[in-house]
Every structure is written in structure tokens, then in C-alpha cells.
C-alpha positions as CSV (number, residue, x, y, z in Angstrom):
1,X,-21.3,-20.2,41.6
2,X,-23.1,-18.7,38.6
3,X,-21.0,-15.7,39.2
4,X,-17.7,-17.7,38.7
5,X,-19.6,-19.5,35.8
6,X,-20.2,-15.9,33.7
7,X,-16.7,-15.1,34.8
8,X,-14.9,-18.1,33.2
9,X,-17.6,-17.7,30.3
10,X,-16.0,-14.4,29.9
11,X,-12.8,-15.1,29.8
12,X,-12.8,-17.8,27.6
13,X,-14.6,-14.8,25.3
14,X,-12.0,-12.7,25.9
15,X,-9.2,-14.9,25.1
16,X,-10.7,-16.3,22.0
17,X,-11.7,-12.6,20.5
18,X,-7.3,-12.3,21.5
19,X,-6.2,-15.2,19.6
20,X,-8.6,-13.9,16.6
21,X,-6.8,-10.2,16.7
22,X,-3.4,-12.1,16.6
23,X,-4.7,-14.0,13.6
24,X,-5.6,-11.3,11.5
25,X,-2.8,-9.4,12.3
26,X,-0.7,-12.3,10.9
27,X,-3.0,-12.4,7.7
28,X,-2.5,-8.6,6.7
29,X,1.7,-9.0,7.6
30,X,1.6,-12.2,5.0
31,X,-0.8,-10.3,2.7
32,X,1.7,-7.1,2.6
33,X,4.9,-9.4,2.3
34,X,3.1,-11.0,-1.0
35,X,2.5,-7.6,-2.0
36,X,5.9,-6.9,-1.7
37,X,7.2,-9.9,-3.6
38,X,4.9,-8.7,-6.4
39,X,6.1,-4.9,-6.5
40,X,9.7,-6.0,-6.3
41,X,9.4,-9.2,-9.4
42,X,7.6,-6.0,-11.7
43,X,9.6,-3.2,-10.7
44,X,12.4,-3.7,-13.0
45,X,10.0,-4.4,-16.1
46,X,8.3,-1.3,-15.1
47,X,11.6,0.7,-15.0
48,X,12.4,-0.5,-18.1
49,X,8.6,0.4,-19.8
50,X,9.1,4.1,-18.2
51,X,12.6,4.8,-19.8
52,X,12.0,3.5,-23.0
53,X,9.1,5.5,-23.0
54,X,10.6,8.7,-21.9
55,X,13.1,8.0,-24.6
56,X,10.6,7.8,-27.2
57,X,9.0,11.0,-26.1
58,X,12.6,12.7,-26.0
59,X,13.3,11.7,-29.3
60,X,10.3,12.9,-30.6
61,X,10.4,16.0,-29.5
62,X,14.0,16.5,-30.9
């Protein structure tokens, strides 16, 4: 009987370290989606910054 005990002890373990995997796996695809939101609102702003600077530069040079 304490066999079965430990077993079932186990498996609960084993099930509960699953669930936690599945968690953080969830966590780091929301965490690289909210990244993405952020890179994508900036990007055009940023385009913008690196073009007028290169046409600063270029127009300097000249």
C-alpha cells in the first residue's frame, strides 16, 4: 500500500511540475507578442528618425 501511496504522490508531482511547464510557456509567448506590439507601434517613428538623419548627414556632406 505505501508503494501505491509514493506512486500516486509521484504522479501528482509529475503532473503539477507539467501544468507549471505549460504555464511558463504561455508567459514567454504573451511576453514576445507584447514585445512585438511594442517594435511594430515604434518602428515607423524610428524609420522616420533614421532617414531624416541620413538626410542630414547627406546634405552635409554635399
Amino acid at each position: 500500500m505505501k508503494t501505491l501511496s509514493l506512486l500516486s504522490t509521484r504522479l501528482k508531482g509529475a503532473l503539477a511540475a507539467k501544468r507549471q511547464k505549460g504555464a511558463t510557456m504561455i508567459e514567454y509567448v504573451l511576453l514576445a507578442a507584447l514585445i512585438g506590439v511594442v517594435v511594430a507601434a515604434f518602428l515607423p517613428a524610428l524609420t522616420t528618425a533614421i532617414g531624416t538623419a541620413f538626410t542630414t548627414i547627406t546634405t552635409a556632406i554635399n
